[in-house]
C-alpha positions, -999 to +999 in steps of 0.1 A: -783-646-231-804-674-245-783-676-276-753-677-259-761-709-239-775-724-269-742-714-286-723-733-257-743-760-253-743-772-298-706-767-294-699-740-306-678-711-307-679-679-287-659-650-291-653-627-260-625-599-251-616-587-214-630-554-205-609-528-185-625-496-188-659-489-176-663-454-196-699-464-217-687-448-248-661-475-252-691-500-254-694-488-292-659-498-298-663-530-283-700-540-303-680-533-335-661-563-329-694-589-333-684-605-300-709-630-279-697-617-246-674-600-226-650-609-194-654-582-170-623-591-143-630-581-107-598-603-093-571-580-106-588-549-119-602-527-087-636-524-095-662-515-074-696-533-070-721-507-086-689-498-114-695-533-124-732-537-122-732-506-146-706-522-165-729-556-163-763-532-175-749-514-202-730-547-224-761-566-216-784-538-233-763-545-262-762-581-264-727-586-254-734-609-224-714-600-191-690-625-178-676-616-142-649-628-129-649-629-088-623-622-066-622-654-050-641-690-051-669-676-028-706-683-033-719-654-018-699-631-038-711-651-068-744-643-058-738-601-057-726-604-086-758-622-103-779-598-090-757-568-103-764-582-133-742-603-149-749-637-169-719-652-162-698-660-133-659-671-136-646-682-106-605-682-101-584-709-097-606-735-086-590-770-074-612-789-055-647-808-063-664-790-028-652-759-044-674-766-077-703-778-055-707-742-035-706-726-065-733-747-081-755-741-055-746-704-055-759-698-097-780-729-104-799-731-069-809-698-065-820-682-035-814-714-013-791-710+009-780-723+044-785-755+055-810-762+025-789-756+007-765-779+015-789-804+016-802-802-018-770-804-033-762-834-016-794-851-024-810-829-054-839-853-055-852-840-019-863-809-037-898-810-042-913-806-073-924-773-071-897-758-059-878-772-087-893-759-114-895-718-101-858-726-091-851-740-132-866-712-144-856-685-122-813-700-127-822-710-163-800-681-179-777-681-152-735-696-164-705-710-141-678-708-158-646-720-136-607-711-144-585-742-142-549-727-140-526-748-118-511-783-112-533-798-086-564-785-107-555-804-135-546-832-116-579-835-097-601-822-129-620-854-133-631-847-097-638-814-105-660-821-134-679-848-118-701-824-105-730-811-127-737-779-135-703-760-152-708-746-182-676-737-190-641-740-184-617-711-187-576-718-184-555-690-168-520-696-191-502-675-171-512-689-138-508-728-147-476-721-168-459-703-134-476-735-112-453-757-139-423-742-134-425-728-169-433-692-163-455-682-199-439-707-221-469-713-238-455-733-262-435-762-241-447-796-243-454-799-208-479-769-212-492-779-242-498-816-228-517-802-197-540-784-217-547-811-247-553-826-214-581-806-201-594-804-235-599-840-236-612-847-201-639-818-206-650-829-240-663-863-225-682-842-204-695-820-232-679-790-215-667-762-233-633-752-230-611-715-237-581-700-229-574-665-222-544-652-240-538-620-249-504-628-273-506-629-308-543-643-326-519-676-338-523-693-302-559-686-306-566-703-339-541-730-330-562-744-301-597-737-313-587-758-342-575-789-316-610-781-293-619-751-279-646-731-285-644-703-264-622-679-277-615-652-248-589-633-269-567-601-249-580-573-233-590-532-244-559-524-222-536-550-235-548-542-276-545-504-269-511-507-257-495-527-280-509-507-310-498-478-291-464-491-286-463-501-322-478-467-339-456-440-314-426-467-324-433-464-363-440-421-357-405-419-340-386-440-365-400-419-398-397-385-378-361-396-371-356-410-405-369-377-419-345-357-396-312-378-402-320-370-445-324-331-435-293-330-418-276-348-441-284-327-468-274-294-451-240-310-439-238-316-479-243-280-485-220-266-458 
């Protein structure tokens, strides 16, 4: 975990994939890769709360730190999941500064909560001491990473990075291309102008940035080399598929191939 902040914070790159399955023998698969972490999703993928503490457990016992997406922008559900045992929270289309500000309280201000809560992150400097340093230590490890993925975010993101403690930013490309009006054309100019944009804004912040894509490794390698360095590349589901599609594909082609020669040699024979 430690190494992974670090990582984040000298700028730079992590590699992650998006984890589906919860069977523990996949883990293997998945260490093979050499990855920094992986993006357990709990806002389209039904899984249940203990599924993904195991889920959080097992990837963590093999140094592949557990980023969990949350259903919703909610602080308490931020908190579950921290305890479950995840190191990383990624909170969904997030749009608003006051958004942010829960959430900061929720991972970096561990266990305040309530009306104490509130009142520390409006004035952090009421905190005493004390307090202060078991909370530092006890939220030291703990990430917030937050998806920017419509218009309005990136219209209000210097609002929404005004407020300390984000770690990370994560861009949903399939969300912010349908808020456009330019339903997964990743490669218009108006998409690739928002996110040069976010780039940009986050970098004066000394926030890192990634996008999670699951086409072809080229998008990938073209925006870490203009700035980002997390690299969240597809998903188990979405790489078993297509090499499934491709290899069936290639099997029914040379069986049919194969075929089409045999009965063309028995026509020639008849």
């Amino acid at each position: 975990m430690q190494k992974l902040k670090e990582k984040l914070q000298s700028g730079k790159k992590i590699y992650g994939t998006a984890i589906v399955s919860p069977s523990k023998i996949w883990s293997n698969a998945v260490r093979s890769a050499n990855l920094d972490f992986v993006f357990i999703d709990t806002e389209h993928i039904p899984l249940g709360r203990e599924t993904v503490s195991e889920m959080c457990m097992l990837y963590s016992a093999l140094n592949l730190n557990p980023i969990v997406r949350i259903p919703s922008p909610d602080p308490y559900t931020a908190c579950t999941v921290l305890d479950g045992g995840a190191v990383g929270i990624l909170v969904p289309y997030i749009e608003t500064k006051e958004q942010v500000k829960e959430l900061v309280g929720a991972t970096k201000l561990r266990p305040i909560k309530g009306k104490k809560l509130n009142q520390f992150l409006d004035d952090p400097k009421s905190i005493t001491p004390k307090l202060k340093k078991y909370i530092d230590e006890r939220c030291k490890n703990n990430l917030l990473f937050i998806n920017i993925e419509s218009e309005p975010a990136v219209k209000n993101l210097s609002q929404i990075l005004s407020v300390d403690g984000i770690d990370g930013i994560i861009i949903g490309p399939h969300d912010l291309s349908c808020s456009m009006g330019i339903s997964e054309e990743y490669d218009h100019p108006k998409f690739e102008k928002a996110v040069k944009q976010i780039i940009n804004k986050a970098a004066k912040k000394n926030i890192p940035v990634g996008i999670h894509l699951s086409e072809e490794p080229s998008y990938q390698i073209k925006w870490g080399n203009l700035g980002m360095n997390i690299i969240l590349h597809s998903s188990d589901i979405s790489i078993f598929s297509k090499n499934l599609v491709h290899d069936i594909n290639e099997i029914k082609q040379g069986l049919e191939d194969v075929s089409s020669k045999s009965i063309s040699k028995k026509s020639i024979i008849i």
